[in-house]
N, CA, C and O atoms as a MOPAC input file, in Angstrom:
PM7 MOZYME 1SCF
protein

 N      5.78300 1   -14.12100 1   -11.41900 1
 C      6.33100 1   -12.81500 1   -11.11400 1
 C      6.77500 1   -12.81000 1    -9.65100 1
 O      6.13800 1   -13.09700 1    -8.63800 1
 N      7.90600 1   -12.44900 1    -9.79600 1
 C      8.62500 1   -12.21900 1    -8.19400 1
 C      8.56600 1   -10.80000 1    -7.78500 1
 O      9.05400 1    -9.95500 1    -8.53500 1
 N      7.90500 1   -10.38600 1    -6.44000 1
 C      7.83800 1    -9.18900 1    -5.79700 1
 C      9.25900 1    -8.54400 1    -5.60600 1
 O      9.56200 1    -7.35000 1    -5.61000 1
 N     10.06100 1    -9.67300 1    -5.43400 1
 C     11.25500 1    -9.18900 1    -4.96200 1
 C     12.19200 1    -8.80300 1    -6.15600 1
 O     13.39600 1    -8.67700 1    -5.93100 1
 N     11.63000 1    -8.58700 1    -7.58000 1
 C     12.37200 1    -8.30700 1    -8.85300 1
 C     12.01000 1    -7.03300 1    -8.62300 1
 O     12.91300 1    -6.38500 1    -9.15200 1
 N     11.17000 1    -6.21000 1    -8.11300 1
 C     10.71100 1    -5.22500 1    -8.19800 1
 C     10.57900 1    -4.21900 1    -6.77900 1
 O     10.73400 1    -2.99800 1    -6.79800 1
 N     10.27900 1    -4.98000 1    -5.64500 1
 C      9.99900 1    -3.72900 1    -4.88700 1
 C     11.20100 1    -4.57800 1    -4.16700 1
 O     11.02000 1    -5.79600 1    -4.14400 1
 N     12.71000 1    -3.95600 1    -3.42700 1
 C     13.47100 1    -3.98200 1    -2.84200 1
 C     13.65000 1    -4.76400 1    -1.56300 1
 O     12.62600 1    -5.44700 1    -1.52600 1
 N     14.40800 1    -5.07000 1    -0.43000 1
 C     14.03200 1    -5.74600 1     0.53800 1
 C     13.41300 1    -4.31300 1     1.65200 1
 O     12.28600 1    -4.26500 1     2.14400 1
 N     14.23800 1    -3.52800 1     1.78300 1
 C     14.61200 1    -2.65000 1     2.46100 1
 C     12.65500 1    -1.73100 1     2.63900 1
 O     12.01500 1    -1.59000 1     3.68100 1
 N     12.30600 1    -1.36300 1     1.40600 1
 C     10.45900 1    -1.25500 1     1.72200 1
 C      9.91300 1    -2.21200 1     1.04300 1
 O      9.33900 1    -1.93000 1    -0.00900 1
 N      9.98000 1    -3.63300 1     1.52900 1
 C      8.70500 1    -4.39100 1     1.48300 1
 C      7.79300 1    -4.31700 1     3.66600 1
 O      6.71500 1    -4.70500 1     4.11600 1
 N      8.73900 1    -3.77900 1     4.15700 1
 C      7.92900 1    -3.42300 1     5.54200 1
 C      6.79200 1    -2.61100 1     5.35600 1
 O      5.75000 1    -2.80900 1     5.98100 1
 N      7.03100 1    -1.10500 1     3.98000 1
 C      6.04700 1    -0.64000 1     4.08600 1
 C      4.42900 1    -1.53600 1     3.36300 1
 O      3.26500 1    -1.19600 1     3.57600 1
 N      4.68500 1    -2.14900 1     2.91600 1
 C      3.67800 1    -3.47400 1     2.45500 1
 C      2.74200 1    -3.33600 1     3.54100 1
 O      1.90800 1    -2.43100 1     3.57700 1
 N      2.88300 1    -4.31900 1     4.52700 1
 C      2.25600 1    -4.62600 1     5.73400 1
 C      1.85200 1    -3.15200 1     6.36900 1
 O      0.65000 1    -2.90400 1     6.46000 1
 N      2.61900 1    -2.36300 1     6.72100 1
 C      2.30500 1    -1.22800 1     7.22500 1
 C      1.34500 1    -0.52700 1     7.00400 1
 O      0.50400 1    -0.09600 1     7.79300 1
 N      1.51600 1    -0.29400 1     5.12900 1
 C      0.19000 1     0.62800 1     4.36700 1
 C     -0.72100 1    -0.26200 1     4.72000 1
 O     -1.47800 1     0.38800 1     5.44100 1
 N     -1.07000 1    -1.21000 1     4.66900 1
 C     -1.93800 1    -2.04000 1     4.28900 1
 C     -2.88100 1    -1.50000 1     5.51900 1
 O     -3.83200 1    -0.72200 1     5.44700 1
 N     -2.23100 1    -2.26500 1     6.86700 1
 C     -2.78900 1    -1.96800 1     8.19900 1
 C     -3.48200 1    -0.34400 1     8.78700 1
 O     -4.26800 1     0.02100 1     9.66200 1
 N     -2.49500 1     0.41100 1     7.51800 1
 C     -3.03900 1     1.85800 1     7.33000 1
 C     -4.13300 1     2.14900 1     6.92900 1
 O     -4.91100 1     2.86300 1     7.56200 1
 N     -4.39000 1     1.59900 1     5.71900 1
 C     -5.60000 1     1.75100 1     4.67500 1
 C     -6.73400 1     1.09600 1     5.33400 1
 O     -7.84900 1     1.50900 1     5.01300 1
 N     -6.62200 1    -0.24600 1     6.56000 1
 C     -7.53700 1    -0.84300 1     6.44400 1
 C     -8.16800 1     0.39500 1     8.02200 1
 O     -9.36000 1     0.60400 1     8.24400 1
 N     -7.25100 1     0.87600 1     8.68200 1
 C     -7.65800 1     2.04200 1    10.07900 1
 C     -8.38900 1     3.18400 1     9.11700 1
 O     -9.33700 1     3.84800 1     9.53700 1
 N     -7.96100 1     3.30400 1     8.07100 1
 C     -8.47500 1     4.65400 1     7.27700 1
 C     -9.87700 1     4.59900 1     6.98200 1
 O    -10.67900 1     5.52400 1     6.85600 1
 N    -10.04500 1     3.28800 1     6.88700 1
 C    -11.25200 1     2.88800 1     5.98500 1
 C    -12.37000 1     3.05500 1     7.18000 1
 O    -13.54700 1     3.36300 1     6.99400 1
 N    -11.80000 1     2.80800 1     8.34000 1
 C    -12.97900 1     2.93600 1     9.79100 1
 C    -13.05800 1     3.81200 1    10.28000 1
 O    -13.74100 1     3.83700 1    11.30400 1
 N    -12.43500 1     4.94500 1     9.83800 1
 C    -13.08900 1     6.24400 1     9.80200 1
 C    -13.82000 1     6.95500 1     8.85000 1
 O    -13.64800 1     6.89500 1     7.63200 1
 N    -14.75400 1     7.72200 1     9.52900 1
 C    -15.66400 1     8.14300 1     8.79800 1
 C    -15.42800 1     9.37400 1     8.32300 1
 O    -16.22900 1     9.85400 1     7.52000 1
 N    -14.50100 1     9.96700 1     8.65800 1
 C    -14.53700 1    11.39400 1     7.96700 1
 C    -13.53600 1    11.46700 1     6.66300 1
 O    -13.41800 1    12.47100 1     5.96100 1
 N    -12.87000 1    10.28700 1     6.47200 1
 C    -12.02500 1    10.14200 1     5.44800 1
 C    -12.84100 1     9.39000 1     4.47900 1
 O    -13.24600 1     8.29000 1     4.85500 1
 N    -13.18200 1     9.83300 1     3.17900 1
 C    -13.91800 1     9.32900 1     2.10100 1
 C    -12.60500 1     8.28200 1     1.07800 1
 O    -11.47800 1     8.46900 1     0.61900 1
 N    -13.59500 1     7.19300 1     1.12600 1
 C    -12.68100 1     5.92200 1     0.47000 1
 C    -12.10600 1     6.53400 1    -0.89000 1
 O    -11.21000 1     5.71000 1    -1.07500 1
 N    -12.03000 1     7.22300 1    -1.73100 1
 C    -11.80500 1     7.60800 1    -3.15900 1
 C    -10.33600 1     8.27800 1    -2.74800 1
 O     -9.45700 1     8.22700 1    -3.60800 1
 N    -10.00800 1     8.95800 1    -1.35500 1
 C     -8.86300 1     9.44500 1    -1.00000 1
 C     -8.18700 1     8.34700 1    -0.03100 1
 O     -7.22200 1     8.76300 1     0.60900 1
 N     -8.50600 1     7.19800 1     0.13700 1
 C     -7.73800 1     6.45700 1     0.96700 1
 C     -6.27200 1     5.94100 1     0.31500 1
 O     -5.21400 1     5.82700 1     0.93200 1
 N     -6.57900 1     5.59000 1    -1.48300 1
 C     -5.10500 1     5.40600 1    -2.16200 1
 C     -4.36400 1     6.37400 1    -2.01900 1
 O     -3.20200 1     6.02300 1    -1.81800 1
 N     -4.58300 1     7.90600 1    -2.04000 1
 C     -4.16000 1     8.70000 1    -2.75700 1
 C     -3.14200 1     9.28900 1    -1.04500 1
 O     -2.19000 1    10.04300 1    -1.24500 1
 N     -3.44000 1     8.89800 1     0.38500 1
 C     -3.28400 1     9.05900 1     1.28300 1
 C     -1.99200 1     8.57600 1     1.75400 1
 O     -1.06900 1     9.17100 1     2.31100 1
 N     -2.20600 1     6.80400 1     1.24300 1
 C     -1.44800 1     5.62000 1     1.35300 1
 C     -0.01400 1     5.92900 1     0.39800 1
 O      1.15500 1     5.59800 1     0.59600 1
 N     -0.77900 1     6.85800 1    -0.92300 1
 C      1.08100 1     6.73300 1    -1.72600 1
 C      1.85200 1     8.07800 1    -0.91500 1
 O      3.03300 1     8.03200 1    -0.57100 1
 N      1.28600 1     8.82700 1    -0.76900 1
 C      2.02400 1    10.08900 1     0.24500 1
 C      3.02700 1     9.15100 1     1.04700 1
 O      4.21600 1     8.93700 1     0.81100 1
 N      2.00200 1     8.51700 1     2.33000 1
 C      2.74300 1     7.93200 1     3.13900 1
 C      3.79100 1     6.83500 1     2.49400 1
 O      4.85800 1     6.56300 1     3.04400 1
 N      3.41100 1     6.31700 1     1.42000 1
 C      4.27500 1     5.17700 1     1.29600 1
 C      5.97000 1     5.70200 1     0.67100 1
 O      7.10800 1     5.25000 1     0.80400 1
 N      5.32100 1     6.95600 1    -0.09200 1
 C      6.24400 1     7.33500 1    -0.64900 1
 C      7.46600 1     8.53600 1     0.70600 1
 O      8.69100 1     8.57100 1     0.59100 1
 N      7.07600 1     8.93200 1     1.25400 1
 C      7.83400 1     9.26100 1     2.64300 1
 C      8.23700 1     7.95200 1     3.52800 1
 O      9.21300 1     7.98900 1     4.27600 1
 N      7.69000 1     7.17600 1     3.43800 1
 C      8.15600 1     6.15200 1     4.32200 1
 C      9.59800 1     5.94300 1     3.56200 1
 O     10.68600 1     5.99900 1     4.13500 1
 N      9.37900 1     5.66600 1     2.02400 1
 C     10.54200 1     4.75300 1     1.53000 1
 C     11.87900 1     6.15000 1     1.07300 1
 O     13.01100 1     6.02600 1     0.60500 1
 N     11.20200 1     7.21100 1     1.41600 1
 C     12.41500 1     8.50100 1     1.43900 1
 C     13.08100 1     8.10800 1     3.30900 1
 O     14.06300 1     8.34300 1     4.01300 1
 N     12.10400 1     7.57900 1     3.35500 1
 C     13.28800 1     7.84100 1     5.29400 1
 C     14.11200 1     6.98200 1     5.29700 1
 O     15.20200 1     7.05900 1     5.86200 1
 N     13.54300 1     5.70400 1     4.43000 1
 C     14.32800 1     4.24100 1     5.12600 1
 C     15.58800 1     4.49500 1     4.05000 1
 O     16.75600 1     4.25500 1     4.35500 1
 N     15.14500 1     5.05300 1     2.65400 1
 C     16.37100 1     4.98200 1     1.36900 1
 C     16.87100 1     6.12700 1     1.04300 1
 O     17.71700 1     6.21000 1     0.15200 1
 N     16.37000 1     7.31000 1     1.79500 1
 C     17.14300 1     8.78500 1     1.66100 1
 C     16.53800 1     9.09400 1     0.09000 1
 O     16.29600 1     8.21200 1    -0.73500 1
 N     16.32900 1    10.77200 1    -0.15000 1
 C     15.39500 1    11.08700 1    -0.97900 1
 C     16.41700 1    11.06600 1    -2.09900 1
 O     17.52600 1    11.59200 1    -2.19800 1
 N     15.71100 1    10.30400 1    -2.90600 1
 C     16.81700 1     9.89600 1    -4.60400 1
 C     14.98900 1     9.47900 1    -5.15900 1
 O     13.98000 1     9.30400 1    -4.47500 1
 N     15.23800 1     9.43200 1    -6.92900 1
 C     14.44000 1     8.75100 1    -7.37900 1
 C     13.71800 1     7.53800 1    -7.29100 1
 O     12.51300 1     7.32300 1    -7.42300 1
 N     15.17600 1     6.38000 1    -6.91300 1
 C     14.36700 1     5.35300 1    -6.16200 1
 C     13.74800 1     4.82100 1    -5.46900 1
 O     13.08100 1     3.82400 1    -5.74800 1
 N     13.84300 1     5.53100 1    -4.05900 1
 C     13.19600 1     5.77000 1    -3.01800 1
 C     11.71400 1     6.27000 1    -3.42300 1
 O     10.81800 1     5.83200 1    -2.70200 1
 N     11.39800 1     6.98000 1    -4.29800 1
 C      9.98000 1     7.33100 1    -4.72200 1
 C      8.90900 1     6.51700 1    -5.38700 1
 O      7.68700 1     6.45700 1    -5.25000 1
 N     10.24200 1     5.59000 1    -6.55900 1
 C      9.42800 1     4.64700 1    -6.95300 1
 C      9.08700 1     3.86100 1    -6.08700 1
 O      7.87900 1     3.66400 1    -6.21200 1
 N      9.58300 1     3.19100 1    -5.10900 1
 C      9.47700 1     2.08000 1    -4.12400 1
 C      8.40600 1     2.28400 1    -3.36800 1
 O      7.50200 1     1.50900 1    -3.05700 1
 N      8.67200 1     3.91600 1    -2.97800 1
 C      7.38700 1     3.94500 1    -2.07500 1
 C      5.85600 1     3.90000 1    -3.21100 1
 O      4.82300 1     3.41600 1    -2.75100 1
 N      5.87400 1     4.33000 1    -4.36000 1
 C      4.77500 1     4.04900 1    -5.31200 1
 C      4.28500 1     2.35800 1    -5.28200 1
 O      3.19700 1     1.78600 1    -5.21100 1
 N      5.42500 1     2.00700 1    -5.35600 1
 C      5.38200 1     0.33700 1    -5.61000 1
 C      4.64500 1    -0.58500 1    -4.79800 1
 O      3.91000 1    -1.53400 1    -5.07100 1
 N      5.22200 1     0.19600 1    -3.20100 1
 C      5.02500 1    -0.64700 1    -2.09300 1
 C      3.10900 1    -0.30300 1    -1.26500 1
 O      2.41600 1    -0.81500 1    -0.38600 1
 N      2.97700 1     1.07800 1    -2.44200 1
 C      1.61700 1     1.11900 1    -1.84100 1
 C      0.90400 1     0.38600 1    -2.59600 1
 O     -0.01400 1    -0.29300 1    -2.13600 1
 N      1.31800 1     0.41500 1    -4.28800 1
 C      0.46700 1    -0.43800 1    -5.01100 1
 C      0.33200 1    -1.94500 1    -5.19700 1
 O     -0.34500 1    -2.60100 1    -5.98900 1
 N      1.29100 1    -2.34700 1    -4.09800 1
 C      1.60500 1    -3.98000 1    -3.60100 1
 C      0.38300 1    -3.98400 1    -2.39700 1
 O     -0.35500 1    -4.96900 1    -2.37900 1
 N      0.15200 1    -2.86500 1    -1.36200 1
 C     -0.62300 1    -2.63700 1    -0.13200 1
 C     -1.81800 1    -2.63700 1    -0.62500 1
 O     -2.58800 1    -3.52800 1    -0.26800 1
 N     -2.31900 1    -1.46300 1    -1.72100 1
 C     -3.97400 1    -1.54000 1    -2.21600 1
 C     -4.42900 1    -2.84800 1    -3.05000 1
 O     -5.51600 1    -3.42200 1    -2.97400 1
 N     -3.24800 1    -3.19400 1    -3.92200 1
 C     -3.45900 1    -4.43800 1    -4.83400 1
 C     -4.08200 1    -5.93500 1    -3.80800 1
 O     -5.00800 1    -6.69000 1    -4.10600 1
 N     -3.31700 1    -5.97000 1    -2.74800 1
 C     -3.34200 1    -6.84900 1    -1.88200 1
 C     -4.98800 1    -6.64300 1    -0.81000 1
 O     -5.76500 1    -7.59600 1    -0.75700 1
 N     -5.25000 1    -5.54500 1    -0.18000 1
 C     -6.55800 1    -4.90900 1     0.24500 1
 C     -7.80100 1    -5.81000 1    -0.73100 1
 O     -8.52100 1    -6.72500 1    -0.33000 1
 N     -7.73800 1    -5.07400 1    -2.37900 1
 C     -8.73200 1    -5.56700 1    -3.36300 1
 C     -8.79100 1    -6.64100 1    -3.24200 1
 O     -9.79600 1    -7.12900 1    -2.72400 1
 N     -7.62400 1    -7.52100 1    -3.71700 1
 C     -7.78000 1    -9.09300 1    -3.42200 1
 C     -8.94800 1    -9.73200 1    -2.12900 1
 O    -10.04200 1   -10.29200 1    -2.06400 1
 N     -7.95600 1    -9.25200 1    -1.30000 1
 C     -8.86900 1    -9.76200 1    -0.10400 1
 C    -10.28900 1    -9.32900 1    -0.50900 1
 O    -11.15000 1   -10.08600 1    -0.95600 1
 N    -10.40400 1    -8.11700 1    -0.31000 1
 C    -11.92600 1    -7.78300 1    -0.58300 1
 C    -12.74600 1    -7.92100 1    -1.53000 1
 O    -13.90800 1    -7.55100 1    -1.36700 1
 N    -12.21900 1    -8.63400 1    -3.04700 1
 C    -12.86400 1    -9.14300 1    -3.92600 1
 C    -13.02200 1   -10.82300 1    -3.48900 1
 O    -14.04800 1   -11.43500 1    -3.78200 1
 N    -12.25400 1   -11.26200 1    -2.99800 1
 C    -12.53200 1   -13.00000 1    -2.96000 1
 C    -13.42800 1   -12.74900 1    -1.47500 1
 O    -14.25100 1   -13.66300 1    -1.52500 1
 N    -13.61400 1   -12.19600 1    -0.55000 1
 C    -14.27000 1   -12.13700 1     0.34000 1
 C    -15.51000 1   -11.85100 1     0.19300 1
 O    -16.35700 1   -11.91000 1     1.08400 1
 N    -15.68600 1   -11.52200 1    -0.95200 1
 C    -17.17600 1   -10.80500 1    -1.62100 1
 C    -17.80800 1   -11.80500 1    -2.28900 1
 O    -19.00500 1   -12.09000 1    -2.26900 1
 N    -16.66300 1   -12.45900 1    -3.04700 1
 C    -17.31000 1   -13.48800 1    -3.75800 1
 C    -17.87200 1   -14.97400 1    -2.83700 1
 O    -18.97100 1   -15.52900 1    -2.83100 1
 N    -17.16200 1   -15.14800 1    -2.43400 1
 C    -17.44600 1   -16.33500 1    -1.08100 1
 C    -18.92300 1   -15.64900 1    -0.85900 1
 O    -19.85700 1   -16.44600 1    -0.95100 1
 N    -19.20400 1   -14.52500 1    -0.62900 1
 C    -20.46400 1   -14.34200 1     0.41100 1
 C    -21.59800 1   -14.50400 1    -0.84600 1
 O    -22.72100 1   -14.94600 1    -0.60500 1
 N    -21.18200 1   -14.09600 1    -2.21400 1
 C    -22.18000 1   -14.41100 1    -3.30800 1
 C    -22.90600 1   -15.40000 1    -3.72400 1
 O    -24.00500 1   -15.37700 1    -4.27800 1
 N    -21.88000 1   -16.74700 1    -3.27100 1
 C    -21.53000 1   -18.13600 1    -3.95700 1
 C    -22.61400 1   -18.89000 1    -2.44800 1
 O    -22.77800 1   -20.10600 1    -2.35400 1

């Protein structure tokens, strides 16, 4: 599977961005982790209305590009978990 069949060139920046978002969100304490996705698609989804102007696509992308950002977060934090098990 190619990322690039699916999330555009134009927001794969927000990728890296959310990501670096979610992981500042997470080190605060007054923000409860169960709202950190739900934070990330807001933003992701305004990010990809600024860069692609507000149309439908622009909405999906920003959906896309957060669920490329949290998908990517888990990873890390599931194989990082497991290493410490093993």
């Amino acid at each position: 599977m190619n990322l690039m069949d699916y999330i555009i060139e134009q927001a794969l920046i927000l990728i890296p961005a959310l990501y670096v978002l979610g992981i500042m969100l997470k080190q605060t304490s007054k923000i409860k982790d169960w709202t950190i996705p739900w934070i990330l698609l807001v933003i992701g989804i305004i990010g990809a209305i600024s860069l692609m102007g507000l149309n439908p696509n622009a909405i999906i992308q920003g959906i896309l590009a957060t669920g490329a950002a949290v998908y990517t977060n888990q990873l890390i934090k599931q194989s990082t978990e497991k290493k410490e098990q093993d």
